[in-house]
Structure formats: C-alpha cells, structure tokens
KEGU-36772 format. One record per residue (C-alpha): x, y, z. Coordinates in steps of 0.5 Angstrom, whole numbers, padded with zeros to 4 digits, always signed. Each point is the difference from the previous one (the first is absolute). Example, Ala and Ser with C-alpha at 12.3 -4.5 7.8 and 13.67 -1.06 7.14 Angstrom:
residues 2
+0025-0009+0016;+0002+0007-0002;
end
This chain:
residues 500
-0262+0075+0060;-0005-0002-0003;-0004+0006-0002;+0007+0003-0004;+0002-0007-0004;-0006+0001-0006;+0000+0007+0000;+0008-0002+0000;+0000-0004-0006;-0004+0004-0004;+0005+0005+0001;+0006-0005-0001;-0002-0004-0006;+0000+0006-0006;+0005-0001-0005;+0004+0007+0001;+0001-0004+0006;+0002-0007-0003;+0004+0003-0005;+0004+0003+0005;+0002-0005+0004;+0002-0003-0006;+0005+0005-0002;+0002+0000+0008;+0002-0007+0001;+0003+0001-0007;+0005+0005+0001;+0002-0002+0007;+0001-0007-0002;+0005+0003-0006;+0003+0005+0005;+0001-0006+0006;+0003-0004-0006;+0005+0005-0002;+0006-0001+0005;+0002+0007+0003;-0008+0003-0001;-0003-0002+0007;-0008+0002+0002;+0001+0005+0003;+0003+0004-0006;-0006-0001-0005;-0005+0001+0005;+0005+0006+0001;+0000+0002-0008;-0008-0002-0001;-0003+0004+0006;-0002+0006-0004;-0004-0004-0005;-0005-0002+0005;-0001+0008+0002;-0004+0001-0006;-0005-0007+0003;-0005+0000+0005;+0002-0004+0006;-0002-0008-0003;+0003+0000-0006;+0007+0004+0004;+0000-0005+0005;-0001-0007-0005;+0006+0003-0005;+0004+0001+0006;-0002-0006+0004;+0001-0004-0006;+0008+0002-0001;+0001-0001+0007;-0003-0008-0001;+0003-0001-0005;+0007+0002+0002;+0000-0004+0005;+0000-0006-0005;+0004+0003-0005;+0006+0000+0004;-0001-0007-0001;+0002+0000-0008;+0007+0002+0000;+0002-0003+0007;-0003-0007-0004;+0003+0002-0007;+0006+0002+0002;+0003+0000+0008;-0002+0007+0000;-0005+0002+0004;-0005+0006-0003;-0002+0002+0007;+0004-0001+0007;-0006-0004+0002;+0001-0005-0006;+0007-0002+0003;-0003-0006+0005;-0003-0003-0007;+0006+0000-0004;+0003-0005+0005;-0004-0005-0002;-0003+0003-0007;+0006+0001-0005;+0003-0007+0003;-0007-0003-0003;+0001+0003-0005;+0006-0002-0001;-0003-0008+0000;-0003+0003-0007;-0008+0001+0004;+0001+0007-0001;-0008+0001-0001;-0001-0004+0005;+0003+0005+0005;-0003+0005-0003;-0008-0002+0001;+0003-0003+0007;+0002+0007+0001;-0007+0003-0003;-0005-0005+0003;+0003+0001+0007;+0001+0009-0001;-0008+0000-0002;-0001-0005+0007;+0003+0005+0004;-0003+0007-0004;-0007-0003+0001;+0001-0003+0007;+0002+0007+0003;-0005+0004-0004;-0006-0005+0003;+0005+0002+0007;-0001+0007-0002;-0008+0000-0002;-0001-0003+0007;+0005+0003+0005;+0000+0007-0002;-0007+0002+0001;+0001-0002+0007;+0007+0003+0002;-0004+0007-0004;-0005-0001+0006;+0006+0001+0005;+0002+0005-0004;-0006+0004+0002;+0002+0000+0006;+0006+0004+0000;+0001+0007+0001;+0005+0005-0001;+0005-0002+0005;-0001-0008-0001;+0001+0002-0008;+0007+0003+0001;+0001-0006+0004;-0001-0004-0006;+0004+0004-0005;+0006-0001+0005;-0002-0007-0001;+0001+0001-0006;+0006+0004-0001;+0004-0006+0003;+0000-0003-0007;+0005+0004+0000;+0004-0005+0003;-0002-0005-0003;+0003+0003-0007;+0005+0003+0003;+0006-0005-0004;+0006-0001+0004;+0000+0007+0003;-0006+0001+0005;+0004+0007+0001;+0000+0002-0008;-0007-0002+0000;-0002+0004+0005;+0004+0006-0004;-0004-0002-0006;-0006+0000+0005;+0001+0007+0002;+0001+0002-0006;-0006-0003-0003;-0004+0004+0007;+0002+0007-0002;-0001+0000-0007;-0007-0002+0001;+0000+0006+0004;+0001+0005-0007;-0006+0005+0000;-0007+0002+0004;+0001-0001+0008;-0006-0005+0000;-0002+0003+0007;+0001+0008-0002;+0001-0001-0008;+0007+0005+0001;+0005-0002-0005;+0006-0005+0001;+0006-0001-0003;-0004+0004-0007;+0007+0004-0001;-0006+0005-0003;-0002-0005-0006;-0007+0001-0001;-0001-0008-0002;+0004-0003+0006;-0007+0003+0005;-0004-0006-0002;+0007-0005+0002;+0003-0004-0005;-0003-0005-0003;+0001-0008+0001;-0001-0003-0006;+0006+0006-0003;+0004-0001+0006;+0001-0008+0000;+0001+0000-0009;+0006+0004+0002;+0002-0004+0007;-0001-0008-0003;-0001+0000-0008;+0006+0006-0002;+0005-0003+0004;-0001-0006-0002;+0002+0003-0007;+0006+0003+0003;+0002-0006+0003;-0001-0004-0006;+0004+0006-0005;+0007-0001+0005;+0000-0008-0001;+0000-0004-0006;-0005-0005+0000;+0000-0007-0005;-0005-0003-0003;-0003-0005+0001;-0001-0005-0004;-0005-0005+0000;-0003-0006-0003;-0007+0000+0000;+0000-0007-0002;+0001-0004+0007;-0007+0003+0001;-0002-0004-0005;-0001-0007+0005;-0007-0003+0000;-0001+0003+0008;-0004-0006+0003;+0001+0000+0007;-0002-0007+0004;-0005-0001+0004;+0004-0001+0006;+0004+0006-0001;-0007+0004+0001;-0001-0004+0007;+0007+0002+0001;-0002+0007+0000;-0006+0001+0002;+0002+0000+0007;+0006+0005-0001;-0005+0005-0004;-0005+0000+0005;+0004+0001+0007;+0005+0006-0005;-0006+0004-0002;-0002-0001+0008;+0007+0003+0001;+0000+0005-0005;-0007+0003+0002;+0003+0001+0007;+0006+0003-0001;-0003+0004-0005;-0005+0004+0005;+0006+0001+0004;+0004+0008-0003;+0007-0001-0001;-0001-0007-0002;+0000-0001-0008;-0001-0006-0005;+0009-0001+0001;-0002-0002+0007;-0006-0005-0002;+0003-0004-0005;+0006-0001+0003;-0003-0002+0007;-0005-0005-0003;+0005-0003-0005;+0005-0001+0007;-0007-0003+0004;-0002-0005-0007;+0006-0003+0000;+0001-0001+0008;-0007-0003-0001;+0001-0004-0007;+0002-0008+0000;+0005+0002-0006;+0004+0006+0003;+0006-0004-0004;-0003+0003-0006;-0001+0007+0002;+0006+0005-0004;-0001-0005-0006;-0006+0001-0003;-0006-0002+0006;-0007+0001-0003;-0001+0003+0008;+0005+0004+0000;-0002+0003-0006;-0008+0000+0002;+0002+0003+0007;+0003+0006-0002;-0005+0002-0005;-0006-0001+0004;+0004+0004+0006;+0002+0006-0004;-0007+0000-0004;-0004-0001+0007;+0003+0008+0002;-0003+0004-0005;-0007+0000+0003;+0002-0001+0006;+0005+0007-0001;-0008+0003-0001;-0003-0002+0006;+0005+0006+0005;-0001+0005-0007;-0008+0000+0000;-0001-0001+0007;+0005+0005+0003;+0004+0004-0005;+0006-0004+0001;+0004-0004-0006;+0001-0007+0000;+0007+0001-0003;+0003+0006-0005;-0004-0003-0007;-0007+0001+0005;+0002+0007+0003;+0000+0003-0007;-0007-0003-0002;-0002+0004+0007;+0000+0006-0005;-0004-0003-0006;-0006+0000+0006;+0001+0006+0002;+0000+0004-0006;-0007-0003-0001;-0002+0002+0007;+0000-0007+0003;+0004+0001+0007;+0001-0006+0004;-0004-0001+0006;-0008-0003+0002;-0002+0005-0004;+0003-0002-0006;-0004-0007+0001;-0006+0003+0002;-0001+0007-0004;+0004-0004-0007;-0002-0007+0002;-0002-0002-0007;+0007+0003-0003;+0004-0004+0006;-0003-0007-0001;+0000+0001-0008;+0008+0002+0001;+0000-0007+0005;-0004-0004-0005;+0004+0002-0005;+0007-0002+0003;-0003-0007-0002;-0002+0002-0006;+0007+0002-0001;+0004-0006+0002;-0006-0005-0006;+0003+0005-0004;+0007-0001+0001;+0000-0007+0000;-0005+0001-0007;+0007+0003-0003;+0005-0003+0003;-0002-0007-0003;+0000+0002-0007;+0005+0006+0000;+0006-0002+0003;+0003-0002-0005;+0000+0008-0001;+0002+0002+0007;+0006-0005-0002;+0003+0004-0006;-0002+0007+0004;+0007-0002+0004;+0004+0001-0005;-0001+0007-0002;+0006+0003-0001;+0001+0006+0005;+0002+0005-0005;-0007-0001-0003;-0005+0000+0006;+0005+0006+0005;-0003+0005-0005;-0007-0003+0000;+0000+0001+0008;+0003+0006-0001;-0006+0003-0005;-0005-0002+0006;+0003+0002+0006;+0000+0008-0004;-0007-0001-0003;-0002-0002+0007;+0002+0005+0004;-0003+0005-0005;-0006-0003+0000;-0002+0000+0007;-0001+0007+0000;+0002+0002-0007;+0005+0005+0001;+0008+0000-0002;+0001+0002+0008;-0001-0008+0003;+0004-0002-0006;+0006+0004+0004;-0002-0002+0007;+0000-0007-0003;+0008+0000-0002;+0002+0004+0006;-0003-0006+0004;+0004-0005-0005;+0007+0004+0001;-0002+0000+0008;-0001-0007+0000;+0006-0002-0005;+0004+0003+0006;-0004-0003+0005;+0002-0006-0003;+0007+0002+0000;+0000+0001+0008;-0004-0007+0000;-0006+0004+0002;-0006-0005-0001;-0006+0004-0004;-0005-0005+0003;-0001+0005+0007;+0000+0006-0003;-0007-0003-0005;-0003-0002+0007;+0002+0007+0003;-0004+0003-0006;-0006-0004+0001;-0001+0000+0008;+0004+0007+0001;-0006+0004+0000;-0005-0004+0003;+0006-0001+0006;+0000+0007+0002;-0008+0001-0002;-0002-0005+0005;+0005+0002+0004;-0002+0008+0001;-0007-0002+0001;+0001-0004+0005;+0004+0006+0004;-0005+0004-0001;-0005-0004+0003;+0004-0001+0006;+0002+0007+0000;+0007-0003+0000;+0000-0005+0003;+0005-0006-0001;-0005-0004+0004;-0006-0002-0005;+0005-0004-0004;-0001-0005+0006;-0006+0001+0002;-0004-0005-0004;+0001-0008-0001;+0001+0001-0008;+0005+0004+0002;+0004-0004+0005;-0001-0007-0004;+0003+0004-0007;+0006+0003+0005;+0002-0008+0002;-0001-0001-0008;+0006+0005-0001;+0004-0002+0005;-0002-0008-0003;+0002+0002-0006;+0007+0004+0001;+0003-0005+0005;-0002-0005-0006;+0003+0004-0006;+0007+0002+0005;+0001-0007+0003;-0001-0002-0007;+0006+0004-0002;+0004-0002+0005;-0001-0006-0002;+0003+0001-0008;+0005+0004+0003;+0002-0005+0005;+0000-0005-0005;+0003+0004-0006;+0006+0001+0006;+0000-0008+0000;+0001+0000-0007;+0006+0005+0000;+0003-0004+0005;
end
C-alpha cells in the first residue's frame, strides 16, 4: 500500500483534478436537491463528459456527483418535506419538524457534518478493504467469476419494486439487449437486423439517457407540477447546535456509518436500506426515542451517515470484482472501462497509483463537499424552487447532447429515443428499469465467463462446483434470495393485514 500512496497523491492532487470534484459535488448536490432529479440521472446525463477525460479526473467528477447526492436529498427534505432523493425520506422525519422550531440551519449543518462523517469513514473502509478483497479476486477463474456475476445478477431482486416477477422480466430484457451485436466467443453477428453500427453492441451510456433521463421528461410532460414556493428566510437562524447535541450524536453517526458500509458492500442493497435500517436502530438505542419523528438531532444524524457510508462501500465489490454496489455504481463500471481499467487484482497492481489515487480521493471529495456545503446552501436552497417548465428543457438539451457526444454520430441519438419510448411503456407495465441497467452492465461478462468455463471443462457443469469459491458464492446466492423473498413475503403479508 504504501508503495502506491505517494505516487497516488501526486497524480490526485492536480488542479484539473481539484477543479473537477468541485464541479461534481456541485452538480450533484443541485440535482439531489431538486425533487424529482435523483443521482442516478445526473451521473446518467454527465457520463459522456468524462469520455473525453482520463481515468483520475472521470472518476472524481463522477465520485463527486454521487457524495454529494447523498447529501443533497438532504435539502429539500429539510426545506420543504420533500425528499430530493428516496434515501432523504428517513431525514425528513426528523429534518423538517426541526425546521419547523425555526433551526432550519441547524438541521441543515447536522445533516452536512453527519453525510461528510459517513462519506470519509466509508472511503477509509475502501482504502483499507479493497486491496484485500482484490488479492481474493486473483484467485478466482473463469468458473468462480461467473459464480460471482450470478451473485451479482441477485441484486435484481433486490430492486425488483413490488413485483419480483416484473423485475425479473425487465432483467431478462436487460440480458438480451446486451447480447446486440459480436458473439463475444466467434464475433458472428446477433440481433444486428443488418446495420452495420449495431456490430459493436449498443451503447451504455446512450441506452440508459433514453431508459432513465427521457422518460422522466415524459412523465413529468403528462402531469402538471406546482411550483414551489419557498422562503429562503427560515435558513436565515443562527445554526449553533449545543454541545450535548453533538455528545448526543456521536454515537448514532459512528454505529450508522458502521451500518452504512456494511450494507453497502452487499449487491442489491443501497443507501434507501442503510438509512432507514440505522434511523430504526439510533432510535431503538436513543435515551430520548420520544423525540424521534419530531425533529431528533439522532434522527437526523443516523440517517445521513448511513446513506453517506454506502458511497465507497458500493466501490469495493465494483474495483474488486466487477460487480455494482447498486445502479448509480454500475453506471461508473463504464467510466472505467473506457480507460481500459478492468476490475480485478490486476487493476490493483498493473494501475495501483490510479486505484489509490481514485480511493484517495473519494476523501478529497466529501472535504470538498463539506467546503461548499457550508457556504452554498443558501444556493442549493433556491435551486428547488426552479420552475419545471424552465429546467425540463434544460434536461432535455443535455440528454440529446449526451447521446450524440458519446460517439458523435446522429444514430446514438436515435438509440436514445427509442430506448426513452420503451421504458415510457415500461413504465406503464409497471416494469422497473433498474434490472434492465444490471442486465446491461453484468449480461456480457455472464455469458463470457460462462462459456469459457465450459469449454474448459469440455462441457461440463461440474467445474461450477469444483472449487471452495465456487460453493461458498452458490450459499451467497441462495443467502441472499431467500432474504430478498422472505423479505417479499413479509411486505406482502403485511400490506394484506392492512387491507384487512
């Protein structure tokens, strides 16, 4: 480790580098803010800007959007009783009560100062723990790495909504769109219909403008949105928070952000699951549980640390082993790879200076998000209430520049709206398009893996048993969707009882 870290900080610390990470934390912490506009579709809508980058700088400007994400939920949820992003629900229980008793700025800094806690405390997680899981990674063949992108195909589950079966579907459908163009084994064609620019594949970055950022134009074009209307004044109270308030919280922070980057490692789990899980356990542990739901400094903390702690804990499966976290990650899969850095030990020892560098400065980049969010909050606050009829446009602008810059041909701006009318009636089958992204992402390295490994074995299923990583991953599998479906069964048993 130590051979990596200075060379590491010499690549980090540059100042396209610095300049970057600002302009990330800065987008994304406007995007979070803005009900509506989740992480997912800005690092969506920014991923072709970072083509053009070297692999230090992609990684911060996109690192730096999904920190700060995190803690932009945290905005509106507070302002307004309107979660930025699904993860900012569990802060709003207690944020807007609070900023109701007229300490809205206070609720804003707990909020910072418990997201920058949990974004460091799961970068050092990743500084620490991803080297080693890389060293158990280089022990895995073709066999064990299609064990692992099974493992990694149960997220789907995961994010499967109220359906297991429609996510499935979508899953499905994800699978066999990553399987458009060269057979990766004999480089045949499939499912080219003749066009010559569909040989390469379709792709990710184009495909998923059409499947998240266009249909959620559509679908704000057939409803009619308010405005809102806020007043910027309430954050105008002197924000001291107490002494005992910060003993209070120091507890809750520590054991959310333990929470947050264990949950985090897991796939199919996401920040949602981790501030929710730890608001639940700082108030089962708090000696003022009776404060809870109306405007509890715990409250607030535990679930901002939580949903903070995931971000570099969702890294740790991606650079070891190729498998996201959760969806926002799995987009960030393709920044890598269009600089030739494929996950694995050998990305830890052939681009050991770039890894830490990236991991370094996952640290540099929650300083930096704390930096602005203590004197642009003020701003963040006033971006909410931008009229919908002003930033649709805007958003539309960027989806079609997107999706012509990736490769700078009118073709991918096709691909991008048929994409945008499939998931418009996807959505009207109440198909989730989460499990299609992962089916995109994990489809080809799936049948890769799991072709090679029968053609080692001449055929035979046998070698997807034959070693303790496979078996241990197998226990993983069926681990984690029994979970997943006895977790479903629950929700349905108790949204029965509740009908009842």
């Amino acid at each position: 480790m130590l051979q990596h870290i200075i060379p590491a900080t010499g690549l980090l610390f540059t100042l396209q580098n610095i300049l970057w990470i600002n302009i990330g934390v800065f987008i994304g912490s406007v995007f979070a803010a803005i009900p509506g506009l989740s992480v997912i579709l800005c690092v969506i809508l920014f991923l072709p800007v970072t083509y053009s980058m070297t692999a230090i700088p992609g990684m911060m400007f996109l690192l730096g959007i999904y920190c700060a994400g995190g803690y932009g939920g945290s905005v509106s949820a507070i302002l307004i009783n309107t979660p930025g992003t699904p993860h900012a629900a569990a802060t709003m229980l207690d944020g807007h009560p609070l900023s109701e008793q007229g300490r809205t700025k206070a609720a804003l800094k707990i909020a910072l100062y418990a997201s920058t806690f949990g974004g460091v405390f799961s970068a050092l997680m990743l500084l620490f723990l991803g080297p080693q899981v890389a060293r158990i990674a280089a022990q895995l063949g073709t066999a064990e790495y299609f064990m692992v992108c099974v493992f990694g195909l149960t997220i789907i589950a995961g994010v499967s909504g109220k359906s297991m079966i429609k996510g499935l579907i979508s899953a499905c459908l994800g699978l066999l769109i990553s399987c458009v163009g060269s057979d990766p084994m004999t480089s045949y064609d499939r499912f080219t219909f003749g066009i010559p620019r569909l040989y390469l594949g379709l792709d990710l970055a184009v495909c998923l403008i059409g499947l998240f950022a266009l249909v959620e134009i559509m679908s704000k074009a057939e409803r009619r949105l308010d405005r809102l209307n806020l007043d910027t004044t309430q954050i105008k109270d002197d924000g001291v928070i107490t002494k005992a308030e910060y003993k209070r919280m120091a507890r809750p922070v520590l054991l959310s952000s333990i929470i947050g980057v264990m949950v985090g490692i897991i796939p199919g789990t996401g920040a949602s699951e981790a501030s929710w899980f730890s608001y639940n356990t700082a108030k089962n542990m708090s000696k003022h549980p009776e404060e809870f739901g109306h405007g509890s400094v715990e409250g607030i903390a535990a679930a901002e640390s939580a949903n903070n702690a995931v971000t570099g804990a969702t890294l740790i499966p991606l650079l070891t082993l190729g498998i996201p976290g959760d969806g926002t990650v799995a987009i960030m899969l393709s920044a890598l790879m269009i600089n030739g850095l494929n996950p694995g030990l050998s990305l830890f020892t052939t681009q050991g200076d770039i890894m830490y560098a990236i991991m370094l400065g996952l640290i540099l980049v929650n300083i930096f998000m704390l930096l602005q969010g203590k004197f642009l909050t003020t701003l963040f606050a006033k971006v909410v209430s931008i009229p919908q009829e002003i930033l649709t446009p805007i958003i539309v602008i960027f989806c079609f520049a997107g999706a012509y810059s990736v490769n700078e041909n009118y073709f991918d701006m096709g691909v991008a709206l048929i994409f945008g009318a499939l998931a418009w009636i996807l959505r009207k089958l109440e198909l989730p398009p989460v499990p299609i992204l992962l089916g995109l992402v994990l489809g080809s390295m799936t049948e890769t893996n799991f072709r090679r490994a029968l053609l080692i074995s001449n055929g035979s299923p046998k070698i997807f048993f034959s070693s303790v990583y496979c078996i241990i991953f197998l226990v993983l599998i069926l681990l984690a969707v029994g979970t997943i479906v006895r977790g479903k069964i629950k929700e349905r048993n108790a949204s029965q009882q509740k009908e009842d």
